[in-house]
C-alpha positions as CSV (number, residue, x, y, z in Angstrom):
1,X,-11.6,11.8,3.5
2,X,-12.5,8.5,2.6
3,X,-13.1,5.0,3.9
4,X,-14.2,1.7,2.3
5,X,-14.7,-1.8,3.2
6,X,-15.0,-5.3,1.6
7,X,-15.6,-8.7,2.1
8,X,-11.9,-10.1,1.2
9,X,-13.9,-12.8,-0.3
10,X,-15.5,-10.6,-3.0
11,X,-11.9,-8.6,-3.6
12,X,-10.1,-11.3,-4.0
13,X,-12.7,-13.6,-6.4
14,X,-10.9,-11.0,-9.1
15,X,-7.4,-9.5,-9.9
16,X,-8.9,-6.5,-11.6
17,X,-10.8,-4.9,-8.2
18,X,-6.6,-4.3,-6.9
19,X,-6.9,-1.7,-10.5
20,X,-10.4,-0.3,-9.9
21,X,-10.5,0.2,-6.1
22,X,-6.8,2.1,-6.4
23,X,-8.5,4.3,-9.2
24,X,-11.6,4.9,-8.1
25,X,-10.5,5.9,-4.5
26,X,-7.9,8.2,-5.9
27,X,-10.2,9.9,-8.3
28,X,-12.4,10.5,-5.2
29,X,-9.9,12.2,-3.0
30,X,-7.9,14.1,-5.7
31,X,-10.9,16.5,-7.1
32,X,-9.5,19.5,-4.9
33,X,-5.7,19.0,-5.7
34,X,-3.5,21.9,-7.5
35,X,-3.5,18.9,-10.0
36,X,-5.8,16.9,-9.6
37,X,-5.0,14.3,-12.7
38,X,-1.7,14.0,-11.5
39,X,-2.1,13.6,-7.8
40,X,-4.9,10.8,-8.9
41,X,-2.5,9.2,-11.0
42,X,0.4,9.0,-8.2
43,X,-2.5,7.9,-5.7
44,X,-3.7,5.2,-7.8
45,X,-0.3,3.6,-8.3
46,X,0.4,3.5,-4.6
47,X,-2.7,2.1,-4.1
48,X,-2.4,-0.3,-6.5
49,X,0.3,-1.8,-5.1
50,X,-1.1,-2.3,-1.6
51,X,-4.3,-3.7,-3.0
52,X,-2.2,-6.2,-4.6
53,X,0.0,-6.8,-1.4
54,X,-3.4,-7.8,0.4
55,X,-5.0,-9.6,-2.7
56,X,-1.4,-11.5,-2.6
57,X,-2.2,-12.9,1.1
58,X,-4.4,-15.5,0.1
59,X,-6.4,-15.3,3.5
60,X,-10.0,-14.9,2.1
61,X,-12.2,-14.3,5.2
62,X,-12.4,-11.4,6.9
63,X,-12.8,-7.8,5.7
64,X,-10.6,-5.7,3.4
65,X,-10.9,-1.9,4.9
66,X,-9.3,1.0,3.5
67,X,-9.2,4.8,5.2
68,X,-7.5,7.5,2.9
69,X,-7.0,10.7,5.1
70,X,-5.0,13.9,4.5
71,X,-2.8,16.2,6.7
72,X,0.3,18.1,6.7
73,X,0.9,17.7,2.8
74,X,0.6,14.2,3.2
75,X,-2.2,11.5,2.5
76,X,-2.3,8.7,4.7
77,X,-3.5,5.4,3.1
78,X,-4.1,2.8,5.9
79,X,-5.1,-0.4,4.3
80,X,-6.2,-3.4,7.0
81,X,-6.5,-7.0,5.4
82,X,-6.7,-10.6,7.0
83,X,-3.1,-12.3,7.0
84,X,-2.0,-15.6,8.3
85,X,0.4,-14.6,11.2
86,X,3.1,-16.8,9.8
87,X,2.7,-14.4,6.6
88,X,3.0,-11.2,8.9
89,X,6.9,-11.8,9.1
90,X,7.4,-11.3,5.5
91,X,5.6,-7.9,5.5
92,X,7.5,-7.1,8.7
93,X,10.5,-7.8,7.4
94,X,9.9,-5.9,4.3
95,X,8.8,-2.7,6.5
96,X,11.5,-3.1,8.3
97,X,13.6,-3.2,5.0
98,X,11.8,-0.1,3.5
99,X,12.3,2.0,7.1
100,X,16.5,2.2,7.9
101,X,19.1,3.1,5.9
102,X,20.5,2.7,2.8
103,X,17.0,1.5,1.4
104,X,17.8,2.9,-1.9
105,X,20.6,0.2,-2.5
106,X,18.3,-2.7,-0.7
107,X,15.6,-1.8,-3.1
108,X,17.9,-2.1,-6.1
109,X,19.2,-5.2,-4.9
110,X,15.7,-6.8,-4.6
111,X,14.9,-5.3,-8.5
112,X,18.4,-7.2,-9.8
113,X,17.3,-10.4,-7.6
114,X,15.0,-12.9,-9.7
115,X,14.8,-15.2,-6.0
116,X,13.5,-11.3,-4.4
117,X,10.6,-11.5,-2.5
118,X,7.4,-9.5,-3.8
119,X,6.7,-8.0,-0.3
120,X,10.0,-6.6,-0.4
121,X,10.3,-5.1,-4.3
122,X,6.9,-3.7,-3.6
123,X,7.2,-1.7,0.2
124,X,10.9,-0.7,-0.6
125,X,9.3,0.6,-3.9
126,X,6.7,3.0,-2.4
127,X,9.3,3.6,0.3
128,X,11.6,5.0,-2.3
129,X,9.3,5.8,-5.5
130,X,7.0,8.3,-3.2
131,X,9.6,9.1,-0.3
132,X,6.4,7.2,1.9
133,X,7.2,6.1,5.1
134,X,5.6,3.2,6.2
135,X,4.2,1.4,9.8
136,X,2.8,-2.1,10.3
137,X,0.4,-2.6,12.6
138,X,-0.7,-6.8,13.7
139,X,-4.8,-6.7,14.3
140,X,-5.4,-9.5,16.7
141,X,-3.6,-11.7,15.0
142,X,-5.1,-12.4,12.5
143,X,-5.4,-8.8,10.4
144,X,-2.6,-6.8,9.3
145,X,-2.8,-3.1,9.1
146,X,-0.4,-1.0,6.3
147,X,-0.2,2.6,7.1
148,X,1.5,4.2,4.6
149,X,2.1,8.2,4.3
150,X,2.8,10.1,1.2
151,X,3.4,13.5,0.3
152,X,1.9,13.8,-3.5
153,X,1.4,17.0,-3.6
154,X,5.4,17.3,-2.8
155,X,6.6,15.0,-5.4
156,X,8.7,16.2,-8.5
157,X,7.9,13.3,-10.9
């Protein structure tokens, strides 16, 4: 439905892009919704927070791309960013976190923990916020790839 790219340099010489990317792109992809304020709305947030995530990896060079699809009442976000592989671990850890069991109480653990880490409040978050499920995908290396699926049209709140 959508793709965009950046230069992670550009994205990341201001905080405010994470805000206007997330609600610009989910403007653009939520005109033919049942509800199209509220399905930009949930969108936005979501992408918000893995804007942030990528602006948060501090690895400047290289290429931010984004690809928003849609199929089988879900949207698929897949958001690819340059991160340090020593970084990639938290994120894995986090996904891995979001994915099993009892994520709920893992989540509400991390919100009660001032030592939490960010990686982990925010994927358990969308995990549990927008019943999203969530795969990780290393890019040589030196990239990492979120793919994250959410059914917005199905959500009650």
């Amino acid at each position: 439905m959508l793709e965009l790219e950046m230069e992670m340099e550009i994205f990341m010489s201001d905080w405010l892009h994470c805000n206007q990317l997330s609600n610009y792109v989910a403007r653009m992809v939520s005109h033919d919704r049942s509800d199209p304020v509220r399905h930009a709305n949930l969108l936005s947030s979501a992408l918000n927070e893995l804007f942030e995530i990528s602006f948060r990896s501090g690895s400047a060079p290289g290429r931010l791309h984004c690809d928003i699809s849609r199929g089988d009442h879900l949207e698929r976000i897949s958001l690819t960013f340059p991160c340090a592989p020593e970084q990639q671990h938290l994120y894995r850890d986090a996904s891995t976190k979001a994915s099993g069991g009892g994520a709920l109480e893992r989540y509400l653990d991390a919100l009660a923990d001032e030592n939490s880490v960010q990686e982990d409040i925010i994927l358990l978050g969308l995990a549990i916020n927008y019943d999203a499920s969530l795969l990780l995908r290393e890019v040589e290396g030196r990239a990492l790839t979120v793919i994250l699926d959410i059914p917005v049209e199905g959500l009650l709140n």
